[in-house]
Backbone as CSV, one residue per row, in Angstrom:
resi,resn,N_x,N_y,N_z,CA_x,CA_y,CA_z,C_x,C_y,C_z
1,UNK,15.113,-11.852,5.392,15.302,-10.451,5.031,13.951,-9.751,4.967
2,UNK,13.920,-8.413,5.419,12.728,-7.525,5.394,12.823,-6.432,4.757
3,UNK,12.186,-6.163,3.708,12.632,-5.150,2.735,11.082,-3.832,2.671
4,UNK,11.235,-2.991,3.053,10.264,-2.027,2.671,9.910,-0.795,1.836
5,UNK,8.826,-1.364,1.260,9.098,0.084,-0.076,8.072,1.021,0.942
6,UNK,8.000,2.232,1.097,6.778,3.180,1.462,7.061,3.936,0.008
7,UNK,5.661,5.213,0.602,5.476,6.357,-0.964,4.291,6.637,-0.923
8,UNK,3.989,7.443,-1.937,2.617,8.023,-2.181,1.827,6.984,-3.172
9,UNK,0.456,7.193,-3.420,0.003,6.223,-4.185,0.074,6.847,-5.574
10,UNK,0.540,4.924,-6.493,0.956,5.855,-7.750,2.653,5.976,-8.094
11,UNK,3.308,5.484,-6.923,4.781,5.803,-7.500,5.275,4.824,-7.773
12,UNK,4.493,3.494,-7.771,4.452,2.204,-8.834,5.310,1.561,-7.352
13,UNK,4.753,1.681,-6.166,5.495,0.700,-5.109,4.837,-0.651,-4.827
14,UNK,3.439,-0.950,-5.360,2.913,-1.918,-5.145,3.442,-3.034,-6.091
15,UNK,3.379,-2.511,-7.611,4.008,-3.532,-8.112,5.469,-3.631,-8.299
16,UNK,6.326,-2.679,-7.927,7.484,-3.120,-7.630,8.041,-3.998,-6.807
17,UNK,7.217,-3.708,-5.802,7.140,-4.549,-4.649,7.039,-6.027,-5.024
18,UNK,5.912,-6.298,-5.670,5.598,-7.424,-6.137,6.632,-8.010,-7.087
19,UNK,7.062,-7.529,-7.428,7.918,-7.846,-9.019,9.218,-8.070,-8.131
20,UNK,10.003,-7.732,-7.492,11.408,-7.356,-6.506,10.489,-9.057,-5.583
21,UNK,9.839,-8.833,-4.908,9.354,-10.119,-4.099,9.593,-11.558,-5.232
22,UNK,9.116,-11.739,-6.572,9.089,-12.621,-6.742,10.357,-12.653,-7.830
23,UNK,11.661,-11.832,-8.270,12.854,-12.113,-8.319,13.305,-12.320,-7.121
24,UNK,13.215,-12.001,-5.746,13.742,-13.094,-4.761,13.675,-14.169,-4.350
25,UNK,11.963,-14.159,-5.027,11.710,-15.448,-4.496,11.295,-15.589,-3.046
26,UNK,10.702,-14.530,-2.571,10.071,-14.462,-1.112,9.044,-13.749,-1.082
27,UNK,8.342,-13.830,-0.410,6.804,-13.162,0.123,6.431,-11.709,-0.175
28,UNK,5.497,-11.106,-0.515,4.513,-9.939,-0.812,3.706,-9.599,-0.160
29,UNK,3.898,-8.958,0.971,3.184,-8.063,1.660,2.449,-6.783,1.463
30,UNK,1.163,-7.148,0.650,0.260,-5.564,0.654,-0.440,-5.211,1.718
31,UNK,-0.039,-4.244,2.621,-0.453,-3.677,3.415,-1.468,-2.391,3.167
32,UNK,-1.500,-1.953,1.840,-3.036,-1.077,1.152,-3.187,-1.731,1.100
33,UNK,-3.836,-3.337,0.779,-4.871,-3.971,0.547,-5.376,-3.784,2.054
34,UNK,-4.994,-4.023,2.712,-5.578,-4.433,3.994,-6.633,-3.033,4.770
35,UNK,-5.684,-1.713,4.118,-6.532,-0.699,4.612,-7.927,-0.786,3.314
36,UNK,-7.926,-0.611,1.929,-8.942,-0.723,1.359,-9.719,-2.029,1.542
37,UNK,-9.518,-3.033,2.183,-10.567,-3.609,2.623,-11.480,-3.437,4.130
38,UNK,-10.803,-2.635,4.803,-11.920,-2.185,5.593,-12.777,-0.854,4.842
39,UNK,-11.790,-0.020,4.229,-13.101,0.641,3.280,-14.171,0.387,2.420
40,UNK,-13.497,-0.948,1.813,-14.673,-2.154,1.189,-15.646,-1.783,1.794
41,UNK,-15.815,-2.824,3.054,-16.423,-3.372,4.146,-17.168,-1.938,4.778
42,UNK,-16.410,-0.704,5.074,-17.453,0.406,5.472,-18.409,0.682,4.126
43,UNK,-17.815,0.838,3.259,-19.093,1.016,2.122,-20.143,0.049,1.904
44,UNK,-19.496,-1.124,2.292,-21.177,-2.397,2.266,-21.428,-1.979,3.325
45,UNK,-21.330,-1.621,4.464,-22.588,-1.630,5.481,-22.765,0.087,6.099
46,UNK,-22.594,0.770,5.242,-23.209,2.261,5.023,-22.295,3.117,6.446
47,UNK,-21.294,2.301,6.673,-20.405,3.390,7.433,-19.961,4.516,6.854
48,UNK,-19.683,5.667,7.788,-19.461,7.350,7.246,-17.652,6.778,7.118
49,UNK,-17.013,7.183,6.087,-15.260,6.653,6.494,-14.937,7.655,7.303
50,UNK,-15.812,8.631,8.269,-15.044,9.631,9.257,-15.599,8.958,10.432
51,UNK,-16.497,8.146,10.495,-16.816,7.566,11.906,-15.862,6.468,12.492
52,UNK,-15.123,7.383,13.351,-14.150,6.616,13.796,-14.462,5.755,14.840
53,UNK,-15.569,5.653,15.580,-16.122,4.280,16.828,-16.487,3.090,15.464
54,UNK,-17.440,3.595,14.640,-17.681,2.242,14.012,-16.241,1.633,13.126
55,UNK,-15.153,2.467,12.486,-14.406,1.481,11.637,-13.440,1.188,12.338
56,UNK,-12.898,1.560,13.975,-12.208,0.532,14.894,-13.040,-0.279,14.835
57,UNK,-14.312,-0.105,14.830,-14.758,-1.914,15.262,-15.109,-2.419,14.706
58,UNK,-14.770,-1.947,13.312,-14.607,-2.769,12.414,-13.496,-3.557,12.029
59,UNK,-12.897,-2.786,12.440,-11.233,-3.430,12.327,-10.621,-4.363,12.962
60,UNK,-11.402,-4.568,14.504,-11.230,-5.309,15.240,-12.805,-6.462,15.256
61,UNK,-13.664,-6.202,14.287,-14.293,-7.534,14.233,-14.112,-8.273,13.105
62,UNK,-13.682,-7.836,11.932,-13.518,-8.633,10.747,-11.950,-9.225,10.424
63,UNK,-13.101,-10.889,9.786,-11.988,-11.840,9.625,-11.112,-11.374,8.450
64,UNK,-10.325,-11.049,8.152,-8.935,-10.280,7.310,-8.639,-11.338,7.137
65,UNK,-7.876,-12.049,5.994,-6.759,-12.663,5.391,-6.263,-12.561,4.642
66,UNK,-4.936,-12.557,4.498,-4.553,-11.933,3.428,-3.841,-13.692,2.809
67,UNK,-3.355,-13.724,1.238,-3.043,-15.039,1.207,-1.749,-14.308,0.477
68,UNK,-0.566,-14.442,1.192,0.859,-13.698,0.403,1.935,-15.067,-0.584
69,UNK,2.070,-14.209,-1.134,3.033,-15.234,-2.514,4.219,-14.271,-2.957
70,UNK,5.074,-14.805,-3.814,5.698,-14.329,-4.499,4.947,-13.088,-5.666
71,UNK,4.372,-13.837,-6.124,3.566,-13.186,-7.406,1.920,-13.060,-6.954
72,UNK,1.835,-13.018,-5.914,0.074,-13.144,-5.947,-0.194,-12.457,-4.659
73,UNK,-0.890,-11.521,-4.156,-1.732,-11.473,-2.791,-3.930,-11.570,-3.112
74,UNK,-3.934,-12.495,-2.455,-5.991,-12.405,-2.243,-6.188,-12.399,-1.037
75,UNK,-7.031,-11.298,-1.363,-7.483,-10.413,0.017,-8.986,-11.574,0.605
76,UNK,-9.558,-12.178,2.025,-10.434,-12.483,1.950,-11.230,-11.627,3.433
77,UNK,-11.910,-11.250,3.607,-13.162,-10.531,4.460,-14.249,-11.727,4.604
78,UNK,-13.752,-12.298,6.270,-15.310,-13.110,6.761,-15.507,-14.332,5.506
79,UNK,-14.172,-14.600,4.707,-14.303,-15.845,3.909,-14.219,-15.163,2.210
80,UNK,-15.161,-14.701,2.643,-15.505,-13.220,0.751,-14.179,-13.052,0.311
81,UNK,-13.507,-13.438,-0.998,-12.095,-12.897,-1.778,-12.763,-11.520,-1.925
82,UNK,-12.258,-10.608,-1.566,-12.617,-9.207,-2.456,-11.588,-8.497,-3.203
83,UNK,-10.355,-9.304,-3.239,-9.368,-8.681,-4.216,-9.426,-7.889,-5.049
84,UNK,-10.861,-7.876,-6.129,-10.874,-6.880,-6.914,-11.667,-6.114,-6.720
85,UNK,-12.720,-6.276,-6.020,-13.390,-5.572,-5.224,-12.869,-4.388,-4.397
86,UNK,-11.629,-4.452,-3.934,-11.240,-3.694,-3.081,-10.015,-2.136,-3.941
87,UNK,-10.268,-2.427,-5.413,-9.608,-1.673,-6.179,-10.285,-0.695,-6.792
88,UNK,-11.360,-0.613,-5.944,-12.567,0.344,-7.333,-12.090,1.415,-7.176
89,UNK,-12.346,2.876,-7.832,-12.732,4.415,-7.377,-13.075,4.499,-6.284
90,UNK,-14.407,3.276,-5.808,-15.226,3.896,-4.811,-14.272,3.961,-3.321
91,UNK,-13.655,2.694,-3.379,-12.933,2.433,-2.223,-11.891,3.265,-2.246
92,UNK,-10.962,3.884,-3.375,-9.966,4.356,-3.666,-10.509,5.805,-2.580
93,UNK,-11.366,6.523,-2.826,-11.759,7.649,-2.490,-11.640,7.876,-0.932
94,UNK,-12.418,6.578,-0.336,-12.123,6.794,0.754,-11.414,6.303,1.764
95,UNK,-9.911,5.574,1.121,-9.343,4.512,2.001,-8.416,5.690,2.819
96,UNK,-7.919,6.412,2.286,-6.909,7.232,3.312,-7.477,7.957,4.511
97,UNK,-8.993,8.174,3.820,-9.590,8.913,5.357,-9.817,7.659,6.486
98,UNK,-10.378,6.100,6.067,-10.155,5.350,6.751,-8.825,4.905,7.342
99,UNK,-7.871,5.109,6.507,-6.296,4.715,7.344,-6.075,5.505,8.063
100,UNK,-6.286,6.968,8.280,-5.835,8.126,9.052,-6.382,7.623,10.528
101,UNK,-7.384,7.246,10.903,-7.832,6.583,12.106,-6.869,5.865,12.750
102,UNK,-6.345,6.517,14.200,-5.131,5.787,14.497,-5.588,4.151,15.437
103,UNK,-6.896,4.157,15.633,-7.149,3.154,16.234,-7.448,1.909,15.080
104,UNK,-7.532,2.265,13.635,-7.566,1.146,13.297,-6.259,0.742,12.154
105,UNK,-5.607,1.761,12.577,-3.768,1.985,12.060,-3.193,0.928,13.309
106,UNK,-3.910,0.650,14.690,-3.458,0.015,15.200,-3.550,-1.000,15.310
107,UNK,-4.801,-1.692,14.617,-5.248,-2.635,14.816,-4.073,-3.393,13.105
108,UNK,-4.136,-2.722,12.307,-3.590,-2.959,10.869,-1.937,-3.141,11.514
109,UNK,-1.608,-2.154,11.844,0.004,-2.613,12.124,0.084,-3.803,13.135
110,UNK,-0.743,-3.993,14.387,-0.680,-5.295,14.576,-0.470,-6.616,14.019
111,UNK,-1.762,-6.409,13.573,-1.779,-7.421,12.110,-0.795,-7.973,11.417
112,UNK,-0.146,-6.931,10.945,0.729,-6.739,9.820,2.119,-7.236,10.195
113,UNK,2.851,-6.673,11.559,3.452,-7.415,12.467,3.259,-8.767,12.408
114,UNK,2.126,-9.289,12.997,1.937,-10.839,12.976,2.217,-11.749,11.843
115,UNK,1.812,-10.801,10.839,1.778,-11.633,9.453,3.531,-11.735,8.541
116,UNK,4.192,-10.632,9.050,5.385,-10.610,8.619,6.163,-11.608,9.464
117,UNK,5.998,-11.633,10.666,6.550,-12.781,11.713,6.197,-14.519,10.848
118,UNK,5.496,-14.481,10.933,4.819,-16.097,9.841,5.111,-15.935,8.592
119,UNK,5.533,-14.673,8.292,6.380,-14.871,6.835,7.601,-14.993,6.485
120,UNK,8.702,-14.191,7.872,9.870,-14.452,7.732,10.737,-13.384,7.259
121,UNK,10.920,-13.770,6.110,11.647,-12.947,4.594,10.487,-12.659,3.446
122,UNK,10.326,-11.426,3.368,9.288,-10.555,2.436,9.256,-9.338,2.019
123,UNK,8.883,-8.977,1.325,8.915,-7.184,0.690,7.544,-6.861,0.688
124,UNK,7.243,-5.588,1.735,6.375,-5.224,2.212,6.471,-3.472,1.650
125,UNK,5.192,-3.153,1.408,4.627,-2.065,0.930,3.829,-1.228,1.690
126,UNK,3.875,-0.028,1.664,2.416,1.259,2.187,2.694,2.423,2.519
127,UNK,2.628,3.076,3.529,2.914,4.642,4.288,4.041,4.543,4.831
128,UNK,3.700,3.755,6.283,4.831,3.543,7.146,5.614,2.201,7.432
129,UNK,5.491,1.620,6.433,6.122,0.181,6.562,7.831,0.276,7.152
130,UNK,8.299,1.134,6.542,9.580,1.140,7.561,9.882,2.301,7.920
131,UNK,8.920,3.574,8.553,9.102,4.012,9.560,8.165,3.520,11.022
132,UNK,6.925,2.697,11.021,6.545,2.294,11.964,6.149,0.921,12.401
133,UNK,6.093,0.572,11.519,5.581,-1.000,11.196,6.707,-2.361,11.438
134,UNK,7.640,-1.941,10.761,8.748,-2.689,10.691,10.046,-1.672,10.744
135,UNK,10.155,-1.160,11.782,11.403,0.043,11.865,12.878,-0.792,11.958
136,UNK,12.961,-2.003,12.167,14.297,-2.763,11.864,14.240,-3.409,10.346
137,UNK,13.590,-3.058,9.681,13.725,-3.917,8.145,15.052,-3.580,8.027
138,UNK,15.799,-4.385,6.907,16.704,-4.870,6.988,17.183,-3.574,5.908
139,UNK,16.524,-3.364,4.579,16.397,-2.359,3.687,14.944,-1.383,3.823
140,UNK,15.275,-0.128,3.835,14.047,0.453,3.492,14.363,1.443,1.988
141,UNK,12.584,1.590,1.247,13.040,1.973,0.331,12.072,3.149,0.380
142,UNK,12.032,4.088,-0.266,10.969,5.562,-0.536,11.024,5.835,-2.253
143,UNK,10.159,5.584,-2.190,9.452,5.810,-3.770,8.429,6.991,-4.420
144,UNK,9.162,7.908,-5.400,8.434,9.084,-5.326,8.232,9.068,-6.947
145,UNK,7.328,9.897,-7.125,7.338,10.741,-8.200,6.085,11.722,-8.802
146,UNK,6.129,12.364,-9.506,5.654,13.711,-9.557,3.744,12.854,-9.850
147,UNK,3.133,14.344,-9.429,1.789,13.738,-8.966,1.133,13.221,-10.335
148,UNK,1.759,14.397,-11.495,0.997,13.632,-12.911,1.375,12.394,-13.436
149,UNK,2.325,12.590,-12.946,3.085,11.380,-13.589,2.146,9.765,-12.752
150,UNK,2.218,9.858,-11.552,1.262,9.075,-10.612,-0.177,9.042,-10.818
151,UNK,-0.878,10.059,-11.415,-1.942,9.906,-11.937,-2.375,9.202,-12.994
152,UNK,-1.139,9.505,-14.385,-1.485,8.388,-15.378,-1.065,6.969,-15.012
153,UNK,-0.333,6.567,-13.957,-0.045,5.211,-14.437,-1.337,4.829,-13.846
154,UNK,-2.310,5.674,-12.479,-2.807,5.187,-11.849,-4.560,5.076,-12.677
155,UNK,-4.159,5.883,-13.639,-5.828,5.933,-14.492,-5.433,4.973,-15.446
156,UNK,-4.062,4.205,-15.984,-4.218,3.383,-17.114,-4.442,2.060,-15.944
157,UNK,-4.212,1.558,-14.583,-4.225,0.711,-14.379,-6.193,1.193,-13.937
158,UNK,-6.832,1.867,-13.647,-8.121,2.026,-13.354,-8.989,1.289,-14.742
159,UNK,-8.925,2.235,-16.059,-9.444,1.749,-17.648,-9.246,0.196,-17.384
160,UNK,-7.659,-0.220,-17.123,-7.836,-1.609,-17.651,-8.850,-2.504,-16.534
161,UNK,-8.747,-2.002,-15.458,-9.615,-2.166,-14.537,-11.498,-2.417,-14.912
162,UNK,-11.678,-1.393,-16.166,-12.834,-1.320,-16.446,-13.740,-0.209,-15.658
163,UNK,-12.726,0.732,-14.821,-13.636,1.991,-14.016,-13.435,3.108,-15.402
164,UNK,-14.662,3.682,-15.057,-14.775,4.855,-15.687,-14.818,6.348,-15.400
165,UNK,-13.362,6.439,-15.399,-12.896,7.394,-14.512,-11.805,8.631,-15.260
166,UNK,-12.024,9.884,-14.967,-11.324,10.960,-15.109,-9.475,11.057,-15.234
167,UNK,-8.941,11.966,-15.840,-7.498,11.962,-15.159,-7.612,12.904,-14.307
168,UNK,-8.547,14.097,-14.317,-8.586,14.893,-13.352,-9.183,14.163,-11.949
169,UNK,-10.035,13.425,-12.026,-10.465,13.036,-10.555,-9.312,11.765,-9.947
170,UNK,-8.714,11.099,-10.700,-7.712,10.601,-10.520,-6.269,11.812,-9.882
171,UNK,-6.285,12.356,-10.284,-5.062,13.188,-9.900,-5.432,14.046,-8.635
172,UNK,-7.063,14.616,-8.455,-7.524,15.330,-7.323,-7.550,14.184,-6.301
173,UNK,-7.861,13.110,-6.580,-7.657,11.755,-5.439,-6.357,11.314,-4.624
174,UNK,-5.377,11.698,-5.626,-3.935,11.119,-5.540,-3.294,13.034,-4.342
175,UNK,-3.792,13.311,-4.833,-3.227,14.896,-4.196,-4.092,15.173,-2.755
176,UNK,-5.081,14.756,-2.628,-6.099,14.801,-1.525,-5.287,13.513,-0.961
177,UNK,-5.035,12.584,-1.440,-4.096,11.298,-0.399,-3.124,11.892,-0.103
178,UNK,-2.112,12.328,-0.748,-0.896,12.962,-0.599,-1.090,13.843,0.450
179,UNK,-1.944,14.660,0.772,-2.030,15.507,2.137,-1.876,14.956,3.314
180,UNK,-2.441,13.497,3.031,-2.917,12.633,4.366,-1.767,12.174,4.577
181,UNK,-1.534,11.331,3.287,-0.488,10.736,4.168,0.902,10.473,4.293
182,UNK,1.486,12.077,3.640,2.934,11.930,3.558,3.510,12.035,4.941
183,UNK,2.940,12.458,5.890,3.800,12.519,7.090,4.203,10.832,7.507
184,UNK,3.572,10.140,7.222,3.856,8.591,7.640,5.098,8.180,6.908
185,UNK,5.723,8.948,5.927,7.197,8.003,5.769,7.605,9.526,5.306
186,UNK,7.154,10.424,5.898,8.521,12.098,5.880,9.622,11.907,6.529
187,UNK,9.105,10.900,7.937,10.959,10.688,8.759,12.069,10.089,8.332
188,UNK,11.464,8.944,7.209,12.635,8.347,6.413,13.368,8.795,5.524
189,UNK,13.040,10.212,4.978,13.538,11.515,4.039,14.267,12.253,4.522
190,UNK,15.535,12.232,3.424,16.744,13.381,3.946,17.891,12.549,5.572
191,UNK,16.813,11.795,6.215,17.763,11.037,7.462,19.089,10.180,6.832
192,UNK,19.077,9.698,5.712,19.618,8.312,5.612,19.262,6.865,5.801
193,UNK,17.826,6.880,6.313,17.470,5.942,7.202,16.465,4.922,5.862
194,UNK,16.320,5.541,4.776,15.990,5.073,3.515,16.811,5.655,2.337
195,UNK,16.703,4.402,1.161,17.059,5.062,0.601,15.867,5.450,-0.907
196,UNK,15.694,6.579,-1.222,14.677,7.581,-1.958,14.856,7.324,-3.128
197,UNK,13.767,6.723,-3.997,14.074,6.778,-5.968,12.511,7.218,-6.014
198,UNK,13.014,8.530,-7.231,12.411,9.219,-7.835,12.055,8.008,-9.024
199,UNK,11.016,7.613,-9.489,10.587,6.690,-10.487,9.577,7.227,-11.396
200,UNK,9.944,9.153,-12.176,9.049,9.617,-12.783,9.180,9.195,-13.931
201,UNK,10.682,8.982,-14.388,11.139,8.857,-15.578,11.947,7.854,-15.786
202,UNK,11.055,6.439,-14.984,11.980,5.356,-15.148,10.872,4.426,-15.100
203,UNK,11.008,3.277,-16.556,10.032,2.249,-16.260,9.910,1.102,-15.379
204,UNK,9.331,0.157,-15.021,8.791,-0.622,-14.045,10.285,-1.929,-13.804
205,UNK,10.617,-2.093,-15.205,11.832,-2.599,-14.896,13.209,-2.238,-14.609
206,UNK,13.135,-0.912,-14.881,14.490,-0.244,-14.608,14.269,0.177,-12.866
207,UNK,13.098,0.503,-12.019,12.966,0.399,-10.731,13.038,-0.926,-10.150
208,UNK,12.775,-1.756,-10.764,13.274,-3.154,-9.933,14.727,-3.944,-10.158
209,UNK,15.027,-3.656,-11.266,16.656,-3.682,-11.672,17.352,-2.691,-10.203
210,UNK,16.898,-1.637,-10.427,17.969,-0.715,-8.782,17.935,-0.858,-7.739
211,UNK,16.385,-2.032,-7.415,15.784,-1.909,-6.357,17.366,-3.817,-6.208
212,UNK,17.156,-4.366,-6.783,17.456,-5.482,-6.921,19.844,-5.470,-7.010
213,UNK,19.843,-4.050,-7.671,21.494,-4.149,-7.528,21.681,-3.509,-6.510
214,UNK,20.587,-2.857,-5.989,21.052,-2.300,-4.258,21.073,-3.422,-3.291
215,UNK,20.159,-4.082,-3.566,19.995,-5.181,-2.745,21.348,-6.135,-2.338
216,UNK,21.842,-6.699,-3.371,22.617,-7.687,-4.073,24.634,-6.779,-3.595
217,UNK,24.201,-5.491,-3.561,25.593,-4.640,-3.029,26.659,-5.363,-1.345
């Protein structure tokens, strides 16, 4: 089975994702990890994230692995875990201008393809996970909710993080992403072709409880 959450960042799809993956008992596919680690990787070696010749080739020279679990993904770059590394502000800031690059959107959905093939059955996360990535998943899901609301969960998981960071620059981050990259799962809205939970006013277990009796229908 192939299950896909897309959404904006912030509408709690990563760890739903995660949480729904390991009540099934099958694989976790983060596909933002994979774009914030080439933003990692442009910020160690002083790439502009608008130079689009250098972060295709970046995309197409670095060793990526991702290690997927039920309950766990570690990200490794050229051997380097950067798992937490790849969660800062700094990277946060500029991963969407790096994903917008369709040449290294191509190189990532490749990827990502490959890696879901060697996985089988998994619940996979990001923009376009099931409008482009995996357009036969078996379920697709769209996950929304209002931008403040996405800002605090996304500044209490930053603090515990240990960044020292704003709710306002948190929320101008999340709204500057939101420009970029809602067109990547707008086609799955209003079609039928997903189905849409608003998760402003619902906690982490009551979205995986719906995510889990839809499933199970």
């Amino acid at each position: 089975m192939v299950i896909t959450i897309d959404g904006p960042a912030g509408s709690g799809k990563s760890t739903v994702a995660r949480k729904l993956a390991a009540r099934l008992g099958i694989a976790y596919l983060d596909t933002g990890a994979m774009y914030r680690a080439i933003a990692h990787q442009a910020l160690e070696r002083g790439f502009l994230p608008d130079d689009a010749d250098a972060l295709s080739g970046l995309a197409r020279s670095m060793d990526l692995e991702l290690d997927c679990g039920p309950t766990h993904t570690r990200v490794r770059v050229d051997g380097l875990d950067v798992s937490e590394a790849i969660r800062s502000m700094a990277v946060s800031r500029i991963t969407s201008r790096v994903a917008k690059n369709q040449a290294v959107r191509d190189v990532m959905v490749e990827q990502q393809r490959k890696i879901g093939k060697q996985l089988g059955s998994f619940v996979t996360e990001g923009r376009d996970q099931g409008s482009v990535v995996f357009p036969n998943a078996d379920v697709k899901f769209v996950l929304e909710a209002t931008p403040e609301k996405r800002a605090h969960r996304r500044l209490t998981q930053m603090e515990a993080d240990g960044e020292d960071v704003t709710f306002q620059e948190v929320l101008e981050n999340l709204t500057t992403r939101d420009e970029i990259d809602s067109r990547h799962w707008s086609s799955l809205l209003g079609s039928g072709a997903a189905v849409v939970i608003d998760t402003t006013d619902m906690n982490l277990r009551e979205v995986v409880d719906m995510l889990a009796d839809y499933l199970s229908q």
